[in-house]
Biotite code that builds the C-alpha atoms (Angstrom):
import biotite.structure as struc

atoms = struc.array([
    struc.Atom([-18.075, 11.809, -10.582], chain_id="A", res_id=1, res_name="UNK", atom_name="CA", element="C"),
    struc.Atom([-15.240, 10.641, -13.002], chain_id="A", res_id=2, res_name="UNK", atom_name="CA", element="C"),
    struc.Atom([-15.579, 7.367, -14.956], chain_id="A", res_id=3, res_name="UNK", atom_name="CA", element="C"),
    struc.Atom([-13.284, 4.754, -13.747], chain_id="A", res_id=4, res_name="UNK", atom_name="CA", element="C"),
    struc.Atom([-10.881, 3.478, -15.953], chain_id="A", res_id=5, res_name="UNK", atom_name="CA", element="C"),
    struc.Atom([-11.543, -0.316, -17.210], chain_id="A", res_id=6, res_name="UNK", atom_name="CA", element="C"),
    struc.Atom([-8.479, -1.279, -16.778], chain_id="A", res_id=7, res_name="UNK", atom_name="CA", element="C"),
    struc.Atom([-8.209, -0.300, -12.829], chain_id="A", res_id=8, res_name="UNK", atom_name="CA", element="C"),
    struc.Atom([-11.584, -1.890, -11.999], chain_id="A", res_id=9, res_name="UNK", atom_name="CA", element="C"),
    struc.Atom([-10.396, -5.065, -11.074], chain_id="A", res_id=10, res_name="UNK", atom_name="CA", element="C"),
    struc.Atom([-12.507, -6.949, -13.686], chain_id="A", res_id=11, res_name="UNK", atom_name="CA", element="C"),
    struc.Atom([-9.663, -9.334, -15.070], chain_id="A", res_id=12, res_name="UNK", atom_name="CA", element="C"),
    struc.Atom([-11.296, -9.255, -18.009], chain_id="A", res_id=13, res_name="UNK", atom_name="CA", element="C"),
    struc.Atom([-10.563, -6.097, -19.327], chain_id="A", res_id=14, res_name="UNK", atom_name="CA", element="C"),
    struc.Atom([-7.521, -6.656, -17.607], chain_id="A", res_id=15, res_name="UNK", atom_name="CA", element="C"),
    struc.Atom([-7.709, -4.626, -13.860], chain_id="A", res_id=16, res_name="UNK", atom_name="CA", element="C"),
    struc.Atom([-5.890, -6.169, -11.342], chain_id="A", res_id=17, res_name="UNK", atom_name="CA", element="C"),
    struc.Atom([-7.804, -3.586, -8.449], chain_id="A", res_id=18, res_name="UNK", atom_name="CA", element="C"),
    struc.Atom([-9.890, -5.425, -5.982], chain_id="A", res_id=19, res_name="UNK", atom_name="CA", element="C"),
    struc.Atom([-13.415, -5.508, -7.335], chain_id="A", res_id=20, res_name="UNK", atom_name="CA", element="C"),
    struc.Atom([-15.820, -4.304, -4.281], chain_id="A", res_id=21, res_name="UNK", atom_name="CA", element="C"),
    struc.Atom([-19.462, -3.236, -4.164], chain_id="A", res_id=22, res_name="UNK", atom_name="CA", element="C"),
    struc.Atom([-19.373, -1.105, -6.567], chain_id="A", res_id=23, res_name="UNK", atom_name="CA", element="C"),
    struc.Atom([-18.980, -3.566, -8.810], chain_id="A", res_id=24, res_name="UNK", atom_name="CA", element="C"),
    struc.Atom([-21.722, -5.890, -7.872], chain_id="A", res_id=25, res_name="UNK", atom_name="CA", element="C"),
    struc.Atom([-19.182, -8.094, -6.107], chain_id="A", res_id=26, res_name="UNK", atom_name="CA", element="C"),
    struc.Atom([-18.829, -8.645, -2.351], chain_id="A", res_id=27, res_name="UNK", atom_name="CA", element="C"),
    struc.Atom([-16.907, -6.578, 0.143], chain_id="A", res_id=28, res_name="UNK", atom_name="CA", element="C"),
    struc.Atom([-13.971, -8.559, -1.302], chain_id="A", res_id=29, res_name="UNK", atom_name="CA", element="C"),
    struc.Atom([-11.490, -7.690, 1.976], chain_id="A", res_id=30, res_name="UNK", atom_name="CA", element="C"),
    struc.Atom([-12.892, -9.871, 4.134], chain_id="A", res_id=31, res_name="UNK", atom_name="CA", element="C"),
    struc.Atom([-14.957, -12.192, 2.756], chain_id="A", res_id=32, res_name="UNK", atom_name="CA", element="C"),
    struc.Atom([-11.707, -13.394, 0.768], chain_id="A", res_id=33, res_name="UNK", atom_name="CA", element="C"),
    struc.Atom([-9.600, -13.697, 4.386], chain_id="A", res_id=34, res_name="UNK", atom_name="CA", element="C"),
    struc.Atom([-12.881, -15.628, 5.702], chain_id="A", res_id=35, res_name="UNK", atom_name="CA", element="C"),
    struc.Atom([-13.822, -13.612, 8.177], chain_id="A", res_id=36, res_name="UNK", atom_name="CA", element="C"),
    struc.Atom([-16.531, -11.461, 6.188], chain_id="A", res_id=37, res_name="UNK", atom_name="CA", element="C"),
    struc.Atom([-20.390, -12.887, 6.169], chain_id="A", res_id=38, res_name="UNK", atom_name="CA", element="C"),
    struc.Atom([-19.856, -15.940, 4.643], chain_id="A", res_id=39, res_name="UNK", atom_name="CA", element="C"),
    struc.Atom([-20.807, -14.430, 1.230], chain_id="A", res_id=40, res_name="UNK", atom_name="CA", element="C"),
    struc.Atom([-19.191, -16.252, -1.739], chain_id="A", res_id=41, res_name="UNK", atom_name="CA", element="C"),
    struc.Atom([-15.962, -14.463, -3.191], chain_id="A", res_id=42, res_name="UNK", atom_name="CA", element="C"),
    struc.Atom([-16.586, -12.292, -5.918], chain_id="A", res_id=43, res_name="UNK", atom_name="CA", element="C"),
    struc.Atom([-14.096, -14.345, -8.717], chain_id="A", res_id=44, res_name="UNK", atom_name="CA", element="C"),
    struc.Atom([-14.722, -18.130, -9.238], chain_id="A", res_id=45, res_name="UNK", atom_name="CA", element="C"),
    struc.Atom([-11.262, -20.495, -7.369], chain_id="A", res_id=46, res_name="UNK", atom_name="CA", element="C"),
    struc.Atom([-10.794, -20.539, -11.402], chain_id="A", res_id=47, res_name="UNK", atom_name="CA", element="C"),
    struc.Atom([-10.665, -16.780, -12.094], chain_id="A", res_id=48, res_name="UNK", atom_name="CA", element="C"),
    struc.Atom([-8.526, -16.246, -8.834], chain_id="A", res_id=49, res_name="UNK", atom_name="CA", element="C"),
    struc.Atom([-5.975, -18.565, -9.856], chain_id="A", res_id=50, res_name="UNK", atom_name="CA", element="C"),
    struc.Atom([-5.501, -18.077, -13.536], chain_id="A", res_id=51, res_name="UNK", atom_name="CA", element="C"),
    struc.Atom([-5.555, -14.143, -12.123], chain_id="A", res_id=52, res_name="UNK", atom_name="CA", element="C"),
    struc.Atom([-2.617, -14.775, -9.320], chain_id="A", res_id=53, res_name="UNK", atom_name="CA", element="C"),
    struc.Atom([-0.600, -16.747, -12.140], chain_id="A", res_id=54, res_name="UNK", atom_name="CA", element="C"),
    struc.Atom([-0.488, -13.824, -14.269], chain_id="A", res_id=55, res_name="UNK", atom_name="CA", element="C"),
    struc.Atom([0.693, -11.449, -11.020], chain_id="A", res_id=56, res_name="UNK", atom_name="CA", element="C"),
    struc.Atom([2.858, -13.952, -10.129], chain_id="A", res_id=57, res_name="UNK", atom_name="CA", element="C"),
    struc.Atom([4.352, -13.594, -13.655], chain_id="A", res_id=58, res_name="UNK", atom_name="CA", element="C"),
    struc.Atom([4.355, -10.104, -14.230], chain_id="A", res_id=59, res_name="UNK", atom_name="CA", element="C"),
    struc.Atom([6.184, -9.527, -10.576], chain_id="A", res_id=60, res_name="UNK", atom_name="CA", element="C"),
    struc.Atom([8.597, -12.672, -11.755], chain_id="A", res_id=61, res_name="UNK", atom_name="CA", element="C"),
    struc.Atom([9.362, -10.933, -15.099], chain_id="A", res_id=62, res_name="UNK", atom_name="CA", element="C"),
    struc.Atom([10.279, -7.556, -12.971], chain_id="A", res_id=63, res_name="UNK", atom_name="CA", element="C"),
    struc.Atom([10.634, -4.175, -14.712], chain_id="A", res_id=64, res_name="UNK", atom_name="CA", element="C"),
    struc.Atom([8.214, -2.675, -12.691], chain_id="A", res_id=65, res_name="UNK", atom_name="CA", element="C"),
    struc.Atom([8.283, 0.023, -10.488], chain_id="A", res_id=66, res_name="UNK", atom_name="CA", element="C"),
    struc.Atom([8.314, -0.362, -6.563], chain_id="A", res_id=67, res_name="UNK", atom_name="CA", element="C"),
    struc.Atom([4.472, 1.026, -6.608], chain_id="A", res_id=68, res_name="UNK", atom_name="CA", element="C"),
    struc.Atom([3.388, -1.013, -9.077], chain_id="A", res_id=69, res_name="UNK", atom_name="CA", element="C"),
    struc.Atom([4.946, -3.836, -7.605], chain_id="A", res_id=70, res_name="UNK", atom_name="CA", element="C"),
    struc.Atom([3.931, -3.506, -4.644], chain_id="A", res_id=71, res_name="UNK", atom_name="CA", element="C"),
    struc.Atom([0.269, -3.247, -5.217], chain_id="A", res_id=72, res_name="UNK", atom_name="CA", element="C"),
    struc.Atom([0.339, -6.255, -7.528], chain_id="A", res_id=73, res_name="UNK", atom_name="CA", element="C"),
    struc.Atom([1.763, -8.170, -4.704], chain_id="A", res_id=74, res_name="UNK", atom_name="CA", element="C"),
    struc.Atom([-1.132, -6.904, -2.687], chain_id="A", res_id=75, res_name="UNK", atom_name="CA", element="C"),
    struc.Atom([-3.811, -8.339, -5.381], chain_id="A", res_id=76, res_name="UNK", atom_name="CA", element="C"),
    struc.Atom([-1.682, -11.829, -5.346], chain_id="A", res_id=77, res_name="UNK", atom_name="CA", element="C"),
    struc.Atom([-2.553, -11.645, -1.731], chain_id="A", res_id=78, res_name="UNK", atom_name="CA", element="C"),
    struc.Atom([-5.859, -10.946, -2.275], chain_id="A", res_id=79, res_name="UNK", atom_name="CA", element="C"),
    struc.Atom([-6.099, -13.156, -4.560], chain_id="A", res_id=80, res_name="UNK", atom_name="CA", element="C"),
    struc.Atom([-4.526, -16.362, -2.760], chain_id="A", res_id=81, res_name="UNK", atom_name="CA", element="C"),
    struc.Atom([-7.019, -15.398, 0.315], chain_id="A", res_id=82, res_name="UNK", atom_name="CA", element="C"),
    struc.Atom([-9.653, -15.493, -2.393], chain_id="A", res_id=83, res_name="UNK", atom_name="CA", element="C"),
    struc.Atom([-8.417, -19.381, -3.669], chain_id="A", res_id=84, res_name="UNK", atom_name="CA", element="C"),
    struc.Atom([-7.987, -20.379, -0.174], chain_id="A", res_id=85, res_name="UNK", atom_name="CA", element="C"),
    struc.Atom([-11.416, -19.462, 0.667], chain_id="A", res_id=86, res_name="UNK", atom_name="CA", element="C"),
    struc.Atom([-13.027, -21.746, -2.040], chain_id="A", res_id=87, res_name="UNK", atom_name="CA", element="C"),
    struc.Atom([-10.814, -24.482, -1.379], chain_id="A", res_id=88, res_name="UNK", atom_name="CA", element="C"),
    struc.Atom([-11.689, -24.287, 2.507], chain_id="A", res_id=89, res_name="UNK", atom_name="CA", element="C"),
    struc.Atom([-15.217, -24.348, 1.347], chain_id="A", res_id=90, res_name="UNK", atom_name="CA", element="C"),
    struc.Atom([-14.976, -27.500, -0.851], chain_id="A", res_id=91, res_name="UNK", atom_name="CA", element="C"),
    struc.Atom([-13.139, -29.133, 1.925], chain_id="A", res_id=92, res_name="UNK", atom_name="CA", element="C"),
    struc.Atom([-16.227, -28.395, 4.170], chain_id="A", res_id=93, res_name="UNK", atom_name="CA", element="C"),
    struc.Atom([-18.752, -29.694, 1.666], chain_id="A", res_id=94, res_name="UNK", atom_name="CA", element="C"),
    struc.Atom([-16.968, -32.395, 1.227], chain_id="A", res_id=95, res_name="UNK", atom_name="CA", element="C"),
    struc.Atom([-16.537, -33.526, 5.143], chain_id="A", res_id=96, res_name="UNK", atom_name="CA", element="C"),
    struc.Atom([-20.220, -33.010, 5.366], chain_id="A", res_id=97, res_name="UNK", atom_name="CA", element="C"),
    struc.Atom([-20.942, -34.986, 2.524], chain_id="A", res_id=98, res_name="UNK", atom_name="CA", element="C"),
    struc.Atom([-18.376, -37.667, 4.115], chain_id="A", res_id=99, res_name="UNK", atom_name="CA", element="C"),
    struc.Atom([-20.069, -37.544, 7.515], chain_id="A", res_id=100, res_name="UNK", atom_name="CA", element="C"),
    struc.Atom([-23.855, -38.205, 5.650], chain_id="A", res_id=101, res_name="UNK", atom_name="CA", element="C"),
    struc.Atom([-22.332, -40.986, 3.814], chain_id="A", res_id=102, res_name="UNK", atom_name="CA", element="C"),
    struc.Atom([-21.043, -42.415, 7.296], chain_id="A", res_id=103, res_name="UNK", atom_name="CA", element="C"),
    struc.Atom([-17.580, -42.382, 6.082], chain_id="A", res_id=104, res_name="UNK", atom_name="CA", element="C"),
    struc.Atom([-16.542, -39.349, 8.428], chain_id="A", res_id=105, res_name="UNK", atom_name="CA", element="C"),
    struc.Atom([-16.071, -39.209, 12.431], chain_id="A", res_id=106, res_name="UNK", atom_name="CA", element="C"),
    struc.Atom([-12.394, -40.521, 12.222], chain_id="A", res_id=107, res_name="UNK", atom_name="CA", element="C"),
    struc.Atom([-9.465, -38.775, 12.401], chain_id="A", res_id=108, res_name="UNK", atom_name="CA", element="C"),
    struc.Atom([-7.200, -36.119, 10.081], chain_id="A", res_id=109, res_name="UNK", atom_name="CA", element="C"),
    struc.Atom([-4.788, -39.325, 8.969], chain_id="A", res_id=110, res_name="UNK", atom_name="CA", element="C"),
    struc.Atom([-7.617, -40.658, 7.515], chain_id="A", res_id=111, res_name="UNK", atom_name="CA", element="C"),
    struc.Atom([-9.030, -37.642, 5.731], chain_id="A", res_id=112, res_name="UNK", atom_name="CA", element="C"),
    struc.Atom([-8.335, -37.451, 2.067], chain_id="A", res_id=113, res_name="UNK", atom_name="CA", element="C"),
    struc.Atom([-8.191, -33.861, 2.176], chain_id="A", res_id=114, res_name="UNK", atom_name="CA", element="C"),
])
């Protein structure tokens, strides 16, 4: 088998933007990022999603690319976002729990912080 190129493995630190799967000792990144996977946590910290999407964002802004390459950077941004998302509806579960052991929870969604 061929070596993969660094730059295509989807580690953002050597600056892939491919979705980082098993193979790379992260989690089946398709649908755990969507939420409907095992529950596993994403393979990129909220952090590294989001400073990730900014820079797709960016480069797709900026243009100059070709339809391909545009196309599958939009599909990483979606990734990506599903990715963020997925945190964020985690914290928002910790933190209802923690609200409900406190006693503050049971009321309704106007009177939810979050």
């Amino acid at each position: 088998m061929a070596a993969k190129d660094s730059s295509k493995n989807g580690n953002p630190k050597n600056g892939g933007t491919a979705n980082r799967g098993a193979e790379n000792g992260g989690a089946p990144a398709a649908a755990d990022a969507a939420g409907t996977g095992t529950g596993a946590e994403p393979e990129l910290s909220y952090e590294e999603a989001r400073d990730e999407l900014d820079s797709v964002v960016r480069r797709l802004e900026a243009g100059g690319l070709s339809l391909k390459d545009s196309l599958a950077l939009w599909e990483r941004g979606e990734h990506l976002a599903a990715t963020c998302e997925q945190w964020l509806e985690g914290a928002r579960a910790k933190l209802a729990v923690a609200m409900e052991e406190r006693g503050q929870g049971g009321g309704s969604d106007a009177e939810t912080p979050f």
